[in-house]
N, C-alpha and C positions, 0 to 999 in steps of 0.2 A: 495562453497558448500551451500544445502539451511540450513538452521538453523528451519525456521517456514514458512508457507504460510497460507492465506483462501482466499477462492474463493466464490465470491459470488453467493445466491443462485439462481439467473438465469444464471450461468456460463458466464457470458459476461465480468466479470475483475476479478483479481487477485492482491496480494498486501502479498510480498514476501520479508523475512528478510533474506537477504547471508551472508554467517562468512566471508565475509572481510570485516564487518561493511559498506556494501553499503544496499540500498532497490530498492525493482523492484517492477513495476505497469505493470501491462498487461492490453489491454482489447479490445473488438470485435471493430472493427470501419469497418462499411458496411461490405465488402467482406473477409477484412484483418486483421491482430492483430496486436497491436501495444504496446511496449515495451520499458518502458525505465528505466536504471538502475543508481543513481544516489550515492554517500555520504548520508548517515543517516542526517548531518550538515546539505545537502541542501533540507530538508524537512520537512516540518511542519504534523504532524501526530498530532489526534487528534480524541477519538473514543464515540460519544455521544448518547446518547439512540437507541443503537444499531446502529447504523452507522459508519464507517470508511471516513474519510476525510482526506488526503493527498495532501498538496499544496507543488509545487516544487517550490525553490528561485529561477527556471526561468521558467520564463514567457512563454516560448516558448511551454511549455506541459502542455494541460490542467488538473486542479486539479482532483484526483480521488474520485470521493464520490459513495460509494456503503453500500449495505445494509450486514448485518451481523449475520449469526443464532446463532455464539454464538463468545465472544471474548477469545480467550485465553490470559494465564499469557502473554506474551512473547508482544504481543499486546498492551498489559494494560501498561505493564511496559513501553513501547518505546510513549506511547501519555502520558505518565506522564513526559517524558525527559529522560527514561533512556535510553543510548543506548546499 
């Protein structure tokens, strides 16, 4: 289930908290969307003068960095460490 999402404000990615303690990144790539859903553990979130930054502990998917109109609690709390 989702728990919280935002969407950035050119609608090109997404960055989404599910109640089984995982997180999902979405976001436009050319023609297609792409999606990945990981453990809260394997991701470094981190939300800095309006900005959202999400690094995966792999390598394979690159980091989310989008812009942000506003952060909620839920947000704030999870780039502080809380899960």
């Amino acid at each position: 289930s989702l728990e919280g999402a935002v969407i950035a404000p050119d609608k090109r990615a997404a960055f989404a908290r599910l109640g089984n303690g995982k997180l999902m990144v979405a976001r436009v790539m050319g023609d297609d969307v792409s999606a990945r859903i990981a453990p809260a553990a394997a991701m470094r979130v981190a939300v800095t003068q309006g900005r959202l930054h999400a690094v995966f502990a792999d390598l394979g998917f690159p980091p989310l960095h989008m812009k942000l109109e506003e952060t909620p609690p839920w947000l704030a709390e999870l780039a502080q460490g809380g899960r």
